[in-house]
Every structure is written in structure tokens, then in C-alpha cells.
C-alpha positions in Angstrom: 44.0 -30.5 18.9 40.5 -30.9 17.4 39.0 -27.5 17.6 35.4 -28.8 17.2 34.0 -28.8 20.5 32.8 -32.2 21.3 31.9 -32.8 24.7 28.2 -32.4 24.2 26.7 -34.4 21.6 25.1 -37.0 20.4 23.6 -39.1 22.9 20.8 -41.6 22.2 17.4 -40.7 24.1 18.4 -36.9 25.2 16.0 -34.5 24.8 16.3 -31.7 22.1 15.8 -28.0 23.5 14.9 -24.9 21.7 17.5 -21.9 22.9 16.8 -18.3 22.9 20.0 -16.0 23.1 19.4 -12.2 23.9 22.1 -10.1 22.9 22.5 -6.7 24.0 26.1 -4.3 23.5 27.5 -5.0 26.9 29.0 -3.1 29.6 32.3 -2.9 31.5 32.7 -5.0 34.8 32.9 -1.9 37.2 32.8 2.2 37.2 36.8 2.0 36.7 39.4 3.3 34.4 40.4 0.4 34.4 37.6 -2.1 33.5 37.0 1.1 31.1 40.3 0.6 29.3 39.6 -3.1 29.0 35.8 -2.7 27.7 36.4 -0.1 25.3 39.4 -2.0 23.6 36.9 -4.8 22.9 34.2 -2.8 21.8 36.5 -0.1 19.9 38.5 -2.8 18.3 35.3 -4.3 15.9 35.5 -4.0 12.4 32.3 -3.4 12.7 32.1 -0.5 14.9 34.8 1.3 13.4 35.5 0.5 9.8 38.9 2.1 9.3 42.0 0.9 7.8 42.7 -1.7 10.5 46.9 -0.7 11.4 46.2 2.9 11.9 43.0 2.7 13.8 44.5 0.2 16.2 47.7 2.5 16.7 45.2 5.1 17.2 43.1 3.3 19.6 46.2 1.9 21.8 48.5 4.4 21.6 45.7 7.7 22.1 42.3 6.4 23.2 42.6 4.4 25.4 44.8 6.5 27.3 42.7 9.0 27.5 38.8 8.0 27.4 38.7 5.2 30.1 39.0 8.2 32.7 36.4 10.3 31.1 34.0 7.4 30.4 34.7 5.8 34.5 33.2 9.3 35.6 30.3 9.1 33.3 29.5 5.5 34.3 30.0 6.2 38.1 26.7 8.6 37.9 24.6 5.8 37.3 26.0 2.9 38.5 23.5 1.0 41.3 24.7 -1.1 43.9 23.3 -4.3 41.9 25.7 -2.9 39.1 25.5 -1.6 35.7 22.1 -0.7 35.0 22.0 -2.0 31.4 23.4 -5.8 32.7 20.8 -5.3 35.9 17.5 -5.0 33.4 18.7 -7.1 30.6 18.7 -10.0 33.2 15.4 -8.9 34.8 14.7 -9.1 30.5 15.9 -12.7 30.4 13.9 -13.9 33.2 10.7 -12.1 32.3 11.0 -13.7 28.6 12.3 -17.6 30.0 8.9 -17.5 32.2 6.7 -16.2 29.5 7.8 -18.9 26.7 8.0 -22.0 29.6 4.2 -21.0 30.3 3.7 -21.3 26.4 5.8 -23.8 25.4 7.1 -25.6 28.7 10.8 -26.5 29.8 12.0 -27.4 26.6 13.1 -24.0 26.3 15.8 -22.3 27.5 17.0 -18.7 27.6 20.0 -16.9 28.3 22.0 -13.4 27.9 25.0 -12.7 25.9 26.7 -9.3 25.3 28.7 -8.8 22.8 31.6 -7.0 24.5 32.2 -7.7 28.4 30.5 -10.3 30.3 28.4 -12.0 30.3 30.1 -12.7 26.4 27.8 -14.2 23.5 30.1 -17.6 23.5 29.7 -17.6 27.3 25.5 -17.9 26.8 25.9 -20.0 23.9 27.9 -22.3 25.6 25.2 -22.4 28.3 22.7 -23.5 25.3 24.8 -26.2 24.2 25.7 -27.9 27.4 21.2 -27.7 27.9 21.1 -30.0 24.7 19.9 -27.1 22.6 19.2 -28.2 19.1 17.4 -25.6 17.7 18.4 -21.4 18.6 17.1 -18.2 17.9 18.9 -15.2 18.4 17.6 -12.5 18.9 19.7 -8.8 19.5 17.8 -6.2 21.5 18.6 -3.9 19.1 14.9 -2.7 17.2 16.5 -1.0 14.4 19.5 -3.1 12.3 22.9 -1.9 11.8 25.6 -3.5 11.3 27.7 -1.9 14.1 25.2 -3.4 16.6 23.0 -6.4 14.9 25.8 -7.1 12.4 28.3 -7.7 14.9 26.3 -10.1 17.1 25.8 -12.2 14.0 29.2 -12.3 13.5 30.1 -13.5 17.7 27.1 -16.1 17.5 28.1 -17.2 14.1 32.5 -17.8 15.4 31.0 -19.7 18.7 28.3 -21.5 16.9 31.5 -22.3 14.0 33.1 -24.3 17.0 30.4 -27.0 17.8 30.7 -30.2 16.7 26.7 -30.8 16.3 25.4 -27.1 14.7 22.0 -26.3 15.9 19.4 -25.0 13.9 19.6 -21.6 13.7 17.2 -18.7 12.7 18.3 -14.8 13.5 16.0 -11.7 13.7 17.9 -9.1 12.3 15.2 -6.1 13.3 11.3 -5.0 14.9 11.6 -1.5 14.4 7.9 -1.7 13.0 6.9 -4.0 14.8 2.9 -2.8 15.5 3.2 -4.1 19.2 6.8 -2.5 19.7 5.3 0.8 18.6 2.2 0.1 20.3 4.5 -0.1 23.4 6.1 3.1 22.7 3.0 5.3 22.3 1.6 3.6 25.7 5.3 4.4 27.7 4.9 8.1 26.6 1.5 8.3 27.1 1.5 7.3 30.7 4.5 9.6 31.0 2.7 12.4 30.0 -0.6 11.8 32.0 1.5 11.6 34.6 3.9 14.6 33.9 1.9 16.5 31.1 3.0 17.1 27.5 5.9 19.2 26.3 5.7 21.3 23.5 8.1 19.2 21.5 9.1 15.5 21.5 12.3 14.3 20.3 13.2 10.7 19.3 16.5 10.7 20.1 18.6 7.6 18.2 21.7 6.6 18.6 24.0 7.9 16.1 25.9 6.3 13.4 28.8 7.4 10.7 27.5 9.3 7.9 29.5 6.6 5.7 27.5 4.0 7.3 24.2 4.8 5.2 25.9 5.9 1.9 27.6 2.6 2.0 23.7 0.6 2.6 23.1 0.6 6.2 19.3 0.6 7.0 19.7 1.8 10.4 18.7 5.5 9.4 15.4 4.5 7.1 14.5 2.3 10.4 15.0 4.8 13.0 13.2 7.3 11.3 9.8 4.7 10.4 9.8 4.6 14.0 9.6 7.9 14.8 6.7 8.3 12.1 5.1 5.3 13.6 4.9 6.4 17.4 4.2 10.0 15.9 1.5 8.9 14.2 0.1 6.7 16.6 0.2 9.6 19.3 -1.6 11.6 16.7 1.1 14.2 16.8 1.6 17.1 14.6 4.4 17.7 12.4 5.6 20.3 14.0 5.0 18.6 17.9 8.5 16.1 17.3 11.6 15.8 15.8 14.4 13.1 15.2 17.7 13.1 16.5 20.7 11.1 16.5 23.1 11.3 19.7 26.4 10.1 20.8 28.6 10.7 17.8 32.9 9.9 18.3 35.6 11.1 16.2 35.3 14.4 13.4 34.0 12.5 10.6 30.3 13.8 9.8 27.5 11.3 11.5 23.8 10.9 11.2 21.9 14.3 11.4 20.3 16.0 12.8 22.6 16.4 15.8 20.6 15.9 19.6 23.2 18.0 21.9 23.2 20.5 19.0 19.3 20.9 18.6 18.8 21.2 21.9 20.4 23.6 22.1 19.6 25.9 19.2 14.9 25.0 20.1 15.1 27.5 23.0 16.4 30.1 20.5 13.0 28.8 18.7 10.5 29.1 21.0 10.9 25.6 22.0 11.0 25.8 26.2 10.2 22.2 27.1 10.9 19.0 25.8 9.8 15.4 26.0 12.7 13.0 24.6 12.7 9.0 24.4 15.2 7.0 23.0 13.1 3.9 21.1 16.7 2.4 19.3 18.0 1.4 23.1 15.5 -1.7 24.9 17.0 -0.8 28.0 18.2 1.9 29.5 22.3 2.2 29.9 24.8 4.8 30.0 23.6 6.9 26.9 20.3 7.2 28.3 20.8 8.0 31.8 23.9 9.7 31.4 24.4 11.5 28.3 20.4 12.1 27.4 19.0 12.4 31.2 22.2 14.0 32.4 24.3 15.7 30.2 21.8 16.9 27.4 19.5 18.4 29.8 22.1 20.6 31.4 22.9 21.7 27.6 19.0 22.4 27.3 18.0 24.6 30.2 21.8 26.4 29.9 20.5 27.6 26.6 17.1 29.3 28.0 15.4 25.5 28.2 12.4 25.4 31.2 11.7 22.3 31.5 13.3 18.5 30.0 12.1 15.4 31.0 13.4 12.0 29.7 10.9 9.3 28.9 12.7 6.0 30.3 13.1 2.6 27.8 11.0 -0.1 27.9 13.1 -2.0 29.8 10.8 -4.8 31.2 8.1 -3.6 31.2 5.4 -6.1 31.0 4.0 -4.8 28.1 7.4 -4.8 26.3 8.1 -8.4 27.4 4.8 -9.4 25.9 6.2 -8.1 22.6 9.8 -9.5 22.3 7.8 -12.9 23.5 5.3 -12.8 20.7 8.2 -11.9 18.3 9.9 -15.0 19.2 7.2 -17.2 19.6 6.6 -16.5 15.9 10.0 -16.9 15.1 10.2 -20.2 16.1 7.2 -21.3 13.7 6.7 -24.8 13.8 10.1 -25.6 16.0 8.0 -26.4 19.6 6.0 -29.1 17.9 8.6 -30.4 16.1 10.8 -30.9 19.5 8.0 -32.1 21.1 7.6 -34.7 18.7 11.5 -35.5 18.3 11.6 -36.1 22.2 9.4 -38.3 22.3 10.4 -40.5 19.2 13.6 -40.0 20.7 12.9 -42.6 23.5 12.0 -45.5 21.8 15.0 -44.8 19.7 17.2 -45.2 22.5 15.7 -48.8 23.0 16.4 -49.5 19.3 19.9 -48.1 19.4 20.7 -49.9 22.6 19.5 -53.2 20.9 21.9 -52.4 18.3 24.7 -52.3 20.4 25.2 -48.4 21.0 26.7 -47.7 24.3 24.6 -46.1 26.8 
């Protein structure tokens, strides 16, 4: 069997499309030890979230893990879950439709967005496939992540790049692979925790908490820890903060193996000892808010503050979609796709009186 898929493609007088593909981690189906078990041996089984000789890892992984976590992890997703679903899938939609609307009213119907996650549903090929039954010719993806690592960014490269290997008729392609200094995206920030603290007041302290990553991560190359912490600096410095007013902190470390530092459950736990009684935190590595924001920051962390002589903890949400967040990811694209809406719109319409041409010369129809 030919494995180059060839059911959409070159037909004389279609229209050319520019495709958009958000890609965010994913998220299992349901609150379930089940779905749990199923999600987290797609997501635990990258290379590029866990690089570790492959044969003992995956005797680890099925013969330990994922007998145990998938209970553990169901609880945890069970305190947030909505009746819509998981809030991480429920906001990156409300994401997709806020940013399809934006670019049509810029650049009309030629373009076309969709959502694919890289483990779970609704998968990367899934929304890619969507793109190239639209006629897509030309795609930009773009990963919700701000900051690159290859755990996260990497590994949605690698899911487009084994879908996109399978089409007959490869579209253009151009990937941004990071905004974590983007002047818009921190404009964005300042402005979320502003408004939270007008409406709330300031703490003494506000931590950036990041999600965390193997300490062998950077000393191999990743930039993810240089990113995270020029965001922090950026949004510090555009709140006009102190030194001494925040902190970065990485969060939701697996295994024994030494991660990113310093450690958010940990400091939060040793500021009260400090003289540090209330706390702002955000999270500006996660676009939308998901489990290890509402659960393990909002939940679990603040339970660890105020147990060790904490007063007061309040988490800043994500950005999620708001409007002035959509704005940005739209402008990022929008440049991004330089001189591609011009170009289609001048394709399409040379593409018409080529059909007459090809017809002439025989071509079916």
C-alpha cells in the first residue's frame, strides 16, 4: 500500500488555504484511572519527555507507573474537572475560536484554524488532517507553549513533522518555536496581575512559578530555563518590582533525579519561616490554565503555604483567552505568515483561469 496519503491533492482551480495549527500538551478523555492509564502511557512514553535508556524506562513505566499513578492522578483531575470537560481542552477551543475569528476579519476565509494536542485527543495528525482535507497549502504551527523546550515545543515538531511526512502534496510550512519575550505577551502579563491586584491588593511576594524540567535538560542545551527566567525579569520589570518583591520557581518535578531549582512546594514552604506571610503566584510558561495550575498550584501548594504559618495565597489565573492574550498570539501569527495572505490571494485567483487552460488541455475535471 502507498503510504502517501493521496486523497486530497491536486486539483485544477481549488483554492489554496493558509492553516494555523495550535498545539497544546493534551489531556485525558475523562477523570478516570482508566483514561489516566491510557493518557499517561502516551505522554510518559516520548523520548522527549523522558530521555532514558528506552528498555528500562518502558519496563519501568508499564510494569510500576502506570499501575500506580493513574489512581493518584484521576483524583487530582476529578477536583477540577467542569461539566464541559477538562478545563485545559474547554479554553484551548474557546482559544481556537477566538484566534480563527480574529485572522478571518484580517485576512478572510482563506484561513483556517484548528487544535491539536499532542497526547490525547483531539491528536496533532487528527487537526492536521482537518487542514489538509480544507486544501491547506501553506501552515503555521504554532505550540502554546511561550518558553521552548524540547519536552514540550520539541515534541510537537516532531507529531506535525510524522503527519505532515505522510502527505502526498507537503504544504509550506513555517514553526514558531517560542514568544517568551514577546513585548505584547509580557505586556499581557503585567496587565493580568495588575488587575488581580487592584482587585485583590498586592502580596508581599510574587512568585513566577514555571513548570519544571530535568536538571540534565539544561546541561545538555535546553533553553527553556534562560527563557523562563527573561520572563520573570520582564514582567518584574515592567511591574516595577523590587528585587526582593518576586522570585522564580519551577513546580511539578517526577522521579529522584535533581530538576530545575529553585523548588515551588519547597519555597513555599520554607518564606513563612522568612517573614514572607502572603503570596501572589502566576504561572506565565502555561497559556491556559490545566491541572498544574488549578490543582497542584491553586490547590495543593496553597495548603503547603498556610500549613507552614502562610496568611494569605492567592493564584493569578493564565491568560487563557483573554482578549488581550488573543490579540497577541494573533499578531504573532499574522507576522509569521509574512507575505503568505497575498501570495494565496493572488494564487487563487490565477488559479481560475488556469483551470480553463488545463481543461483545454485535456485535464479531467
Amino acid at each position: 500500500m502507498n503510504r502517501f496519503a493521496g486523497a486530497v491533492g491536486h486539483r485544477h482551480g481549488d483554492a489554496g488555504r493558509i492553516g494555523v495549527l495550535l498545539a497544546n500538551l493534551g489531556t485525558p478523555a475523562a477523570p478516570t484511572a482508566s483514561a489516566l492509564r491510557r493518557y499517561l502511557a502516551e505522554f510518559l512514553s516520548d523520548p522527549r519527555v523522558v530521555e532514558r535508556p528506552r528498555l528500562p524506562w518502558l519496563l519501568l513505566l508499564h510494569g510500576v507507573i502506570l499501575n500506580l499513578r493513574p489512581r493518584k492522578s484521576a483524583r487530582a483531575y476529578q477536583k477540577i474537572w467542569s461539566d464541559d470537560g477538562s478545563p485545559l481542552l474547554v479554553i484551548a477551543r474557546r482559544q481556537r475560536d477566538a484566534i480563527e475569528q480574529n485572522l478571518r476579519a484580517r485576512f478572510g476565509d482563506a484561513v483556517s484554524v484548528t487544535l491539536g494536542m499532542n497526547y490525547g485527543a483531539p491528536s496533532i495528525s487528527h487537526a492536521l488532517a482537518e487542514l489538509r482535507a480544507a486544501g491547506v497549502r501553506r501552515l503555521l504551527v504554532l505550540p502554546l507553549y511561550p518558553q521552548y523546550a524540547g519536552a514540550t515545543t520539541g515534541s510537537v515538531f516532531d507529531h506535525a513533522a510524522a503527519a505532515i511526512s505522510r502527505w502526498r502534496w507537503v504544504p509550506e510550512l513555517r514553526f514558531v518555536n517560542a514568544y517568551h519575550d514577546e513585548p505584547a505577551y509580557i505586556a499581557a502579563l503585567a496587565a493580568a496581575i495588575r488587575r488581580h491586584r487592584a482587585q485583590h491588593g498586592a502580596a508581599q511576594t510574587l512568585l513566577f512559578s514555571f513548570h519544571g524540567l530535568p536538571q540534565s535538560a539544561l546541561s545538555a542545551g535546553d533553553p527553556y530555563h534562560c527563557q523562563c527566567q527573561k520572563t520573570a525579569r520582564l514582567v518584574a520589570e515592567n511591574l516595577q518590582l523590587a528585587d526582593r518583591e518576586w522570585l522564580t520557581v519551577f513546580q511539578s518535578r517526577f522521579g529522584r533525579e535533581p530538576w530545575l531549582q529553585p523548588y515551588a512546594d519547597e519555597t513555599l514552604q520554607k518564606l513563612p519561616a522568612a517573614g514572607v506571610t502572603s503570596v501572589d503566584i502566576a504561572c506565565p510558561g502555561f497559556s491556559a490554565d490545566c491541572l498544574e495550575t488549578l490543582e497542584e498550584i491553586a490547590m495543593q501548594n496553597r495548603e503547603l503555604f498556610l500549613h507552614a504559618g502562610g496568611r494569605k495565597y492567592r493564584y493569578i489565573p493564565c491568560l487563557n483567552d483573554d482578549a488581550e492574550h488573543i490579540a497577541m498570539l494573533c499578531d504573532l501569527i499574522a507576522r509569521n505568515f509574512g507575505d503568505w495572505p497575498a501570495r494565496t490571494e493572488a494564487e487563487n485567483a490565477a488559479a481560475v483561469e488556469g483551470k480553463k487552460y488545463a481543461l483545454a488541455l485535456g485535464a479531467p475535471r
